[in-house]
Structures are given as C-alpha cells and as structure tokens.
C-alpha positions as CSV (number, residue, x, y, z in Angstrom):
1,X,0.0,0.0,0.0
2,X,1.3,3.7,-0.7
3,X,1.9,5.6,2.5
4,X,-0.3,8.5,2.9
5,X,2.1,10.8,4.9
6,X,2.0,13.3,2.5
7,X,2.1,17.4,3.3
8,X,-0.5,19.2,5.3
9,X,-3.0,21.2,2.8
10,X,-2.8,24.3,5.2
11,X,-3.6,27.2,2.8
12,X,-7.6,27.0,1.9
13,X,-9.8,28.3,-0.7
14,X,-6.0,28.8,-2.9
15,X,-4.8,26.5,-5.7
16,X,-1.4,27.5,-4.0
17,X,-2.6,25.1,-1.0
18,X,-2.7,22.0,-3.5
19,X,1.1,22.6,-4.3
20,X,3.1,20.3,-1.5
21,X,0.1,17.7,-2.2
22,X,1.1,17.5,-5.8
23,X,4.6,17.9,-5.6
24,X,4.4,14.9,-2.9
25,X,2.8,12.9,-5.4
26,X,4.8,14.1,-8.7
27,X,7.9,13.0,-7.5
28,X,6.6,9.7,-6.1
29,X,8.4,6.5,-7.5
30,X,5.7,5.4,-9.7
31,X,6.9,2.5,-11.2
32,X,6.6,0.7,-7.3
33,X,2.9,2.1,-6.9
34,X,0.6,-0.2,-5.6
35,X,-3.0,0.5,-5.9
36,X,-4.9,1.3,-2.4
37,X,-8.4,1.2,-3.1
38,X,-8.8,3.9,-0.3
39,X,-6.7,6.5,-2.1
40,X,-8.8,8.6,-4.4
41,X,-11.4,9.2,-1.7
42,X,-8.4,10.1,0.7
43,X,-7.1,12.5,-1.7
44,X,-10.8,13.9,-2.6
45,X,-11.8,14.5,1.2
46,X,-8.0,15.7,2.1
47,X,-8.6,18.6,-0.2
48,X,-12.4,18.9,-0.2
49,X,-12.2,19.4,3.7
50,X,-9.8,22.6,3.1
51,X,-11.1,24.1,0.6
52,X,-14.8,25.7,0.6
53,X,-15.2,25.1,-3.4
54,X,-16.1,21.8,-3.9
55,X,-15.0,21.8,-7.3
56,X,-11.3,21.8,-6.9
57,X,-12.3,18.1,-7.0
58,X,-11.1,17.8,-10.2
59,X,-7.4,18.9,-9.0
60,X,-7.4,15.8,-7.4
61,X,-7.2,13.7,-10.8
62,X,-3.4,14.9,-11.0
63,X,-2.1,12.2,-8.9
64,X,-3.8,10.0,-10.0
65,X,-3.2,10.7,-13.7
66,X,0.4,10.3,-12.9
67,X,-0.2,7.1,-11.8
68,X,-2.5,6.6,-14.8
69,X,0.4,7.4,-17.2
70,X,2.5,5.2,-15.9
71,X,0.1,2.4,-17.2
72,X,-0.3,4.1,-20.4
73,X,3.6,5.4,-21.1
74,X,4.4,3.0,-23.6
75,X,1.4,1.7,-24.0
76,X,1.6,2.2,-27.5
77,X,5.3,2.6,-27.9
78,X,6.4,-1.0,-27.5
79,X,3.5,-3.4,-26.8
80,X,2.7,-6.4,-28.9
81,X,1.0,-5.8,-32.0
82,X,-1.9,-8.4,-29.8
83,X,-2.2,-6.4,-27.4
84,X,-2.5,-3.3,-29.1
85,X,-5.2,-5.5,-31.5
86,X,-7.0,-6.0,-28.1
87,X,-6.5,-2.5,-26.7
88,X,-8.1,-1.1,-29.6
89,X,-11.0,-3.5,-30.0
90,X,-12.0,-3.1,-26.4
91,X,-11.7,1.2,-26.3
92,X,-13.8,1.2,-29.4
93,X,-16.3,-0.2,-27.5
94,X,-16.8,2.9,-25.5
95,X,-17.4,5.3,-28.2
96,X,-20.8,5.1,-29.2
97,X,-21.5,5.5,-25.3
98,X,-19.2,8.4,-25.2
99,X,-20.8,10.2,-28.2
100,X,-24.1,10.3,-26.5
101,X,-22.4,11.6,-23.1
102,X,-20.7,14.3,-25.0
103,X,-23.5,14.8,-26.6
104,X,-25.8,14.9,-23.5
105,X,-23.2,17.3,-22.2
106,X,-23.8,19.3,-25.1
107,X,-27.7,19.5,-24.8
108,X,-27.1,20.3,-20.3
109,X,-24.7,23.1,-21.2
110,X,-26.3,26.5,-20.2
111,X,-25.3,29.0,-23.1
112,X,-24.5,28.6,-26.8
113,X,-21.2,29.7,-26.0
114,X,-20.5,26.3,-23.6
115,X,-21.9,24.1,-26.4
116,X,-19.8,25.4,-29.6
117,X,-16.8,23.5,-28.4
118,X,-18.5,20.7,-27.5
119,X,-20.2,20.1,-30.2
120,X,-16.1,21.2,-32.5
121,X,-14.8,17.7,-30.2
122,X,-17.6,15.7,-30.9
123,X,-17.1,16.3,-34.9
124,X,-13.4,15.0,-34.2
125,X,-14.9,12.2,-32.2
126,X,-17.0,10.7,-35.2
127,X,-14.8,11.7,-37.7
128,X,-11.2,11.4,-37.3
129,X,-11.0,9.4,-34.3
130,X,-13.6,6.9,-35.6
131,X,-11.6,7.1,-38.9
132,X,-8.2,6.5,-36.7
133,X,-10.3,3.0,-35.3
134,X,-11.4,1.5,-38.6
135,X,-7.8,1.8,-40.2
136,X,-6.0,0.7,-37.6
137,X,-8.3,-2.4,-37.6
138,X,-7.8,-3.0,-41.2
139,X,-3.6,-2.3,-40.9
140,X,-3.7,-4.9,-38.0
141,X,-5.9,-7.5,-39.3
142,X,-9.1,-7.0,-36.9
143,X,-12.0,-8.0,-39.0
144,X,-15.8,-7.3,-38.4
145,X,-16.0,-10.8,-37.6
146,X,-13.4,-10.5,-35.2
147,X,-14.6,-7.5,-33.3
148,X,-18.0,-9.0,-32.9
149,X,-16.6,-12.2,-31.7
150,X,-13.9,-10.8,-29.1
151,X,-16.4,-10.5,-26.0
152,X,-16.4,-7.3,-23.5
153,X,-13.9,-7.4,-20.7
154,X,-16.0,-7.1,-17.2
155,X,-14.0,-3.4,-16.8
156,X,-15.6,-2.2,-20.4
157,X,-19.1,-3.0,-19.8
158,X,-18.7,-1.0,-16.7
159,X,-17.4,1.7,-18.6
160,X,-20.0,1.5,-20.5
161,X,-23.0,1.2,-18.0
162,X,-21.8,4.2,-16.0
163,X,-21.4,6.3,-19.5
164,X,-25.1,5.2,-20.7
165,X,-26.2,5.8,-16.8
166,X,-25.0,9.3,-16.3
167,X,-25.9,10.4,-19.7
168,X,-29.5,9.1,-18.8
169,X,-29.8,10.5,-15.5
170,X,-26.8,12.9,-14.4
171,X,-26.6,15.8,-13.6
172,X,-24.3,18.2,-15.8
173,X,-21.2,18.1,-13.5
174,X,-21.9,14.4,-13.4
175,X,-21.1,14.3,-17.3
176,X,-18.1,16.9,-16.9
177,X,-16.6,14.5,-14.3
178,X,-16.3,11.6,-16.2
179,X,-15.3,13.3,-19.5
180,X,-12.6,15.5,-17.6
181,X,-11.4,12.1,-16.3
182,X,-11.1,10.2,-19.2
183,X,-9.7,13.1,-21.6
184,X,-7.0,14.8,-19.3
185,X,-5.7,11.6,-18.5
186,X,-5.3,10.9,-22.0
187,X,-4.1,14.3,-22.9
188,X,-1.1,13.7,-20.0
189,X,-0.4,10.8,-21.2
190,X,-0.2,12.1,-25.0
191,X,1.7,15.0,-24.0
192,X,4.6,12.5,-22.2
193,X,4.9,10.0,-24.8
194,X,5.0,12.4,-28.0
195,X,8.5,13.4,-28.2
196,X,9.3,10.3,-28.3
197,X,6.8,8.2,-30.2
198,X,7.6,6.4,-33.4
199,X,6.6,7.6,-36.8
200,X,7.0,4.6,-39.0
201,X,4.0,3.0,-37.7
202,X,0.4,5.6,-37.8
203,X,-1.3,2.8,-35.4
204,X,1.5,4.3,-32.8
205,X,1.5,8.3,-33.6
206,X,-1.3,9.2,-34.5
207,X,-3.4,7.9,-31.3
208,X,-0.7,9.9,-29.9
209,X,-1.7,12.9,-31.6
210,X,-5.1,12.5,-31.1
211,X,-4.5,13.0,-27.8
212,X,-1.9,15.7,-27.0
213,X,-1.4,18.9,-28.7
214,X,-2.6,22.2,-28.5
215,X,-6.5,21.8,-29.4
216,X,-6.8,19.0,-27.1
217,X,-5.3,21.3,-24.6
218,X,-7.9,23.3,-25.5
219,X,-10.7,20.5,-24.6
220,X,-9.4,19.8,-21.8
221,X,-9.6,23.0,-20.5
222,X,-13.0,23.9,-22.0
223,X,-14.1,20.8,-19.8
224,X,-13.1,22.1,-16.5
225,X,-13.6,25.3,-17.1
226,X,-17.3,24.0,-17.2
227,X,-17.2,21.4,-14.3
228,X,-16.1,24.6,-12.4
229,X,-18.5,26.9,-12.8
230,X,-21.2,24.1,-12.0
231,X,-19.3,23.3,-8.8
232,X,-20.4,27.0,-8.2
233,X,-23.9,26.2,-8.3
234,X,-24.8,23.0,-7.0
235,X,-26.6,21.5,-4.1
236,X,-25.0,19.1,-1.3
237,X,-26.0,16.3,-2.9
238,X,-25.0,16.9,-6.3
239,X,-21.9,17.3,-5.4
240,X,-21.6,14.1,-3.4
241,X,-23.1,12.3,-6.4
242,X,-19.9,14.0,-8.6
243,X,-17.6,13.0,-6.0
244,X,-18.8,9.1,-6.4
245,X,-18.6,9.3,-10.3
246,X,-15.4,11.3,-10.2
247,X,-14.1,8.0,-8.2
248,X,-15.7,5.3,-10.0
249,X,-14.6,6.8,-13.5
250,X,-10.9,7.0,-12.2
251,X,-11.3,3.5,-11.2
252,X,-12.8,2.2,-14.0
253,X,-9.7,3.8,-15.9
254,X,-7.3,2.0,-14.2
255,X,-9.0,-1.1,-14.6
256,X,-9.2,-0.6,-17.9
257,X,-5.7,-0.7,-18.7
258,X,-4.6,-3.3,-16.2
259,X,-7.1,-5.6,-18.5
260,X,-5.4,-4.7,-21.8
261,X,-2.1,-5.6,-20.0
262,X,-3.1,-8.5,-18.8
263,X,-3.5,-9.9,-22.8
C-alpha cells in the first residue's frame, strides 16, 4: 500500500494550497505504486475538507493521472502488436456511449457559448478518431468478424454502464466528471509519450496525436472550465453524487488498462 504521509494542505480556498500535495505525489516512485483502493477518496476529502469550493475536485485527478500514465507510457510505444489488437478492439467499444455523453453534455450546457466546443470535439470524435479506429483495424488484421466475436472485458461494460447511466440520469457536473477524467488523462499521457513516439508506424503516432497537442489542450480545458463553474452552483448532494462518479470513472480507468495488459 502507498503511505499517505504526505504534506499538510494548510492554505484554503487557494490553488497555492494543492502545491506540497502534488509535488508529494509528482515525485513519487511510480513504477513501485501499488494500488490502495482507499486512495482517491483520501485524496478527494483531504482537499475537499480545506477548501470551501467543492469543485477543486477535479485537482485531485493529478495524482492520479500520474499514476494513470505510468500504465499508459508506452502503451503504445512498445506493446505487442496483440495487445494493441485487443486495446483497440475493447476502447472502441466505449465510443458510441461516449458520443451520447458528449453529446448529452452538449444539450445540459447553459449557453451557446458552452456548447460550440463541444459540439467542435464531438465532430473530431465521429470523424477522425472513428476514422483512426477502422484503419487501424484493417492495418492490424481485426476483421468485423473479429470484433464482434472478441467478448467485452467485465471493466468495459462497466465503462459502458456508467457512461449510458450518467448520460440518462446525471446531472451536468456528473457528465463533466467523467469526461474531464477520461480526456485529461489521455491528454497527459499524449503530452509524455509524444517526443518520443515512433513515426514509421500511424497505429502508434497518431493515437498519440489524437491525444496531445494544442487543441486538445484546448478541450481539456474547456471541460473544466465547465465542471467549475457548476461546482459554483450546486446542491450538497450533487456534489456528493460528482464526487462518487469522479471515483468510479478514475477506477474504471485504471481497470481498464490493467485488463489490456493483462492480454
């Protein structure tokens, strides 16, 4: 278990006071992290209880996205062409189910000004990066026969359930939780492996560059620059409902790719 004697958030209501927290955890050892199942609500409640807007949640996720990109870094970089078949197979799975959150998000947002860029990712989402899916699966042999015959891992009908769930009944900062969590962990992930991701192979960069950049940035902060200003406005118990998504979807995440690894 990972030893949770980390620095005292003394400084509230300031991103300043997250600082020693993420330091602590930036410079942690990664590659000997063991998963404590207690950890993201330790982290959630260590800087919820100091900190009057609930909404710094979301802070939170950079731990654990440094743990996340440990089991992505080199995902892609060096993994048997199998794996990567499986990888693939599996995370297509989740995007018809992630179109309709998006697009739920889109349809919650308050102003016409919140929904242009969602609705600017969700054109990239059915176009290139659903073009990026079906080439790959021709370049690595995946036919439709095969992808209807490879069954769901138990992690990716979860995914799925909670996507389908909070796009039926969530509130909007339910939605922003679980798309800030699966895009900025993608997007730090991206963002490490690109300098040195190879080139000869598309299958390899350009998931990559799906997923780091500039205009994905640019997503990423258009997400929680929403999930903030909800966090302004909502009850108790809407945030305690975020708070339990937030957690599941980080979860579900790391499930994820311990499943792909496990191929």
């Amino acid at each position: 278990m990972l030893s949770l004697n980390c620095p005292t958030i003394n400084q509230p209501n300031t991103a300043r006071s997250l600082i020693p927290l993420l330091f602590y955890y930036a410079t942690l050892d990664l590659r000997h992290f063991l998963w404590n199942e207690e950890l993201p609500t330790l982290l959630f409640r260590q800087i919820i209880t100091h900190n009057s807007r609930l909404f710094l949640v979301y802070r939170i996720i950079m731990p654990y996205l440094l743990m996340l990109t440990l089991l992505k870094n080199n995902f892609l970089l060096d993994m048997h062409k199998k794996v990567l078949k499986h990888y693939l197979v599996q995370d297509h799975r989740f995007l018809d189910v992630f179109v309709v959150l998006l697009a739920t998000a889109v349809a919650k947002a308050r102003t016409l000004k919140d929904r242009i860029p969602g609705c600017q990712f969700l054109a990239l989402i059915t176009s290139k990066e659903n073009t990026y899916f079906e080439r790959s699966f021709a370049a690595l042999n995946v036919s439709e026969e095969d992808r209807i015959a490879i069954p769901n891992e138990e992690c990716t009908d979860d995914f799925i359930e909670l996507m389908r769930d909070v796009a039926e009944r969530g509130y909007l900062g339910e939605i922003l939780s679980v798309l800030v969590v699966c895009e900025w962990s993608y997007f730090i992930w991206g963002e490490r492996v690109l300098p040195k991701t190879s080139r000869l192979d598309f299958t390899c960069y350009e998931w990559v560059d799906l997923h780091s950049g500039k205009s994905f940035g640019e997503v990423i902060e258009y997400l929680r620059g929403m999930l903030d200003e909800e966090g302004k406005i909502m009850s108790k118990h809407q945030r305690e409902k975020c708070h339990q998504t937030f957690l599941r979807t980080v979860q579900l995440e790391k499930y994820f790719f311990d499943s792909c690894y496990k191929k």
